[in-house]
C-alpha positions in Angstrom: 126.3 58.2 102.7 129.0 59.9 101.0 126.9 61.4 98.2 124.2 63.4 100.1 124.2 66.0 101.6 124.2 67.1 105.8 120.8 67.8 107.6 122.4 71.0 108.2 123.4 71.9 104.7 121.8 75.0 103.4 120.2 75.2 100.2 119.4 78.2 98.8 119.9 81.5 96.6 121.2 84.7 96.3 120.1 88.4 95.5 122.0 91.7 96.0 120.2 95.0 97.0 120.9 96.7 94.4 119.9 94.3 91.6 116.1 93.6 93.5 115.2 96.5 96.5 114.1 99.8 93.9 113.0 102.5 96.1 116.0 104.0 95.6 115.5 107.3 96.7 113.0 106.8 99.0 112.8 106.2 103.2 115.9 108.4 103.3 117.9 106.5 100.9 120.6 108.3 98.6 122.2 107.9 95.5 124.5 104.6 95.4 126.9 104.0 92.4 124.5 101.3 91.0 121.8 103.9 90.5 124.5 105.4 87.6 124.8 102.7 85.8 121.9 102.8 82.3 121.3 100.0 80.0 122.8 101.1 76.8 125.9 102.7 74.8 127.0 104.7 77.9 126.6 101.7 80.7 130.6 100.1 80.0 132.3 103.7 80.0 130.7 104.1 83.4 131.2 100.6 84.9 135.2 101.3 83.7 134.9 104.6 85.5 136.0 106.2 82.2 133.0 108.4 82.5 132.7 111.3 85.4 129.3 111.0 85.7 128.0 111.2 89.0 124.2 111.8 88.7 121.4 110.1 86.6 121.3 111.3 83.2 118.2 112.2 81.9 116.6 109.9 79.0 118.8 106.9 80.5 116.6 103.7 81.5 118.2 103.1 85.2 117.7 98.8 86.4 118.2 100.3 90.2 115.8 102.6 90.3 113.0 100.2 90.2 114.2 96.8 89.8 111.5 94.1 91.0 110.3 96.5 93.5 111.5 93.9 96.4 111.4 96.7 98.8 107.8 97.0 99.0 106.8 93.1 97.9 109.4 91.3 99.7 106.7 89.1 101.7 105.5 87.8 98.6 108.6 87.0 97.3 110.1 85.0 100.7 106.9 83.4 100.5 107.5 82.0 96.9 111.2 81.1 98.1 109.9 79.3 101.2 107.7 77.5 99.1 110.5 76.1 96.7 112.2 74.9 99.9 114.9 77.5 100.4 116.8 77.3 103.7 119.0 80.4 103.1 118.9 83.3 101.2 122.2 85.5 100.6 121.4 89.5 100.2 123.2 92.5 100.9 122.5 95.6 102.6 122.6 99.1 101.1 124.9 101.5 102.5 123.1 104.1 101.7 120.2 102.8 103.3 122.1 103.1 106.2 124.3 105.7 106.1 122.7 108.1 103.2 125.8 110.2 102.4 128.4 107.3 104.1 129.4 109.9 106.3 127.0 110.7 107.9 127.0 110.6 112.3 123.9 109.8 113.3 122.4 106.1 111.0 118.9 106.2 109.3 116.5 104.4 111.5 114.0 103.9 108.3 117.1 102.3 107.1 117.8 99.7 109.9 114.1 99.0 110.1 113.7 97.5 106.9 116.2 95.1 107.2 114.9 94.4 110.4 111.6 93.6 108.6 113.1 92.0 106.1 115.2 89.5 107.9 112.5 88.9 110.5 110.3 87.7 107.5 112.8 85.3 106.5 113.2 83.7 110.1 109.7 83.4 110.1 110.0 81.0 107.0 112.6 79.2 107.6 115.3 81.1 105.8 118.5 82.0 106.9 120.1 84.9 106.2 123.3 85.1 104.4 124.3 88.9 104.4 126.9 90.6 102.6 128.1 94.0 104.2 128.7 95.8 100.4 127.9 94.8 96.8 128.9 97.5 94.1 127.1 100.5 96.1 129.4 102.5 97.7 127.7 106.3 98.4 127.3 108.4 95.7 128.5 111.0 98.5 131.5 109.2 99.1 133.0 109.6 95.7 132.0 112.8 95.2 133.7 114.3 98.6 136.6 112.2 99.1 137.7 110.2 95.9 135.7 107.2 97.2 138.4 104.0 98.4 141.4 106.0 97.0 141.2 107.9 99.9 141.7 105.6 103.5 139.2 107.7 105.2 136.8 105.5 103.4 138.0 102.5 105.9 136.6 104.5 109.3 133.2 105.3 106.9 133.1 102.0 106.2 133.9 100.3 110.2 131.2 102.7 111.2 128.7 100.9 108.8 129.8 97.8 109.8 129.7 97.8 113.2 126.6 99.6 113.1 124.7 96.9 111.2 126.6 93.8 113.5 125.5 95.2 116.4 121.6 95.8 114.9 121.4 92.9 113.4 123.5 90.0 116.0 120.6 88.3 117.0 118.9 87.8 113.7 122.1 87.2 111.2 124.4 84.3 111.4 126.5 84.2 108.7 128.3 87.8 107.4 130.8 88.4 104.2 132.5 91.9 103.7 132.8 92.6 100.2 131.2 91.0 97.1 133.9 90.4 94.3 136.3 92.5 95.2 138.3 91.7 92.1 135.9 94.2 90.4 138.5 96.7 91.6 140.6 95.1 88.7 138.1 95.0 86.2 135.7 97.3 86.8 137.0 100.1 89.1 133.6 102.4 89.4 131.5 99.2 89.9 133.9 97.8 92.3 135.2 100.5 94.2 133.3 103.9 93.1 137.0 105.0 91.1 136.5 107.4 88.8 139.4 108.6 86.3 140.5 111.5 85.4 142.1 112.3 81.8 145.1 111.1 81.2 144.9 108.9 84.1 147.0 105.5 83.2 144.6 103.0 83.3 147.3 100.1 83.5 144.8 97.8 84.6 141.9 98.0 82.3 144.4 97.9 79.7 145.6 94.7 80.5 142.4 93.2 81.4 141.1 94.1 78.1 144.3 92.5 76.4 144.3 89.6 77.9 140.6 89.0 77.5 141.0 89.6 73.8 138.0 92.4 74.5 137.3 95.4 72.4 134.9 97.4 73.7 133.2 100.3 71.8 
């Protein structure tokens, strides 16, 4: 019938790294541009990239850092989604999980292996794995050494991440995206792309975004 859907359809949810894994300086794992964005007053001037604020500041209550811990409890929780009947489950992979600094030579094997774990547990359930390549967590490295994507070396960085984790992962994942909204680049250059400005930098497009959203941030 028209109105169901096919055997093959996949029913599911979705989760980013950043937003659930924590750990986030641990197994080798550096600073991504998530882990600088607080709760609070500061949090907007940051995500705009209006702020040049490149490490933690002390006092600030950091989401990333800890999350829901997923990195150490994910069993648990692909158990619980198993058990509401998900066949797929989109999630992304930290870059800096992988490469800590982005440009690094040689990949972190702690890295690759949890991912490994992590999408052999969902196999093992039933789950699919959805994967997006990047989502909002582009080295902290990155931006600090080379102006993060307005500089084109950022494209070989980023093939080499790429191709390392297609060719880890090719017999476990199915189904790959690259990059998770990349309209952010518009709206909110540091969370989309890891842009920071500097003073008297035209900001043409945050002004009109604001403008046309009838926003007035403080």
């Amino acid at each position: 019938m028209a109105n169901q859907f096919p055997e093959n359809f996949l029913w599911g949810g979705a989760l980013a790294a950043n937003q659930v894994e924590g750990a986030y300086l641990e197994d080798g794992k550096e600073l991504t541009l998530v882990d600088l964005l607080p709760t609070g007053k500061k949090r907007w001037d940051i995500m705009f990239g209006n702020i040049d604020q490149l490490t933690p500041i002390e006092g600030e209550f950091y989401p990333s850092h800890e999350a829901i811990d997923f990195y150490y409890r994910y069993k648990e929780d692909i158990a619980l989604l198993a058990e509401m009947g998900f066949k797929a489950l989109r999630v992304s992979i930290a870059w800096s999980r992988i490469y800590p600094n982005g440009d690094d030579v040689v990949p972190n094997e702690a890295g690759l292996a949890f991912y490994d774990r992590l999408f052999d547990e969902m196999l093992k359930h039933g789950i699919e794995p959805v994967v997006t390549i990047a989502h909002f967590d582009v080295p902290v490295n990155l931006i600090e050494k080379y102006g993060s994507w307005r500089n084109r070396k950022l494209v070989t960085f980023f093939e080499t991440y790429a191709k390392t984790i297609l060719a880890r992962y090719k017999e476990k994942v199915k189904y790959w995206m690259t990059f998770n909204e990349i309209n952010m680049l518009l709206h909110l250059p540091f969370v989309g792309a890891g842009l920071v400005f500097q003073e008297k930098e035209e900001l043409y497009w945050y002004e009109e975004v604001i403008a046309s959203n009838g926003e007035k941030l403080d």
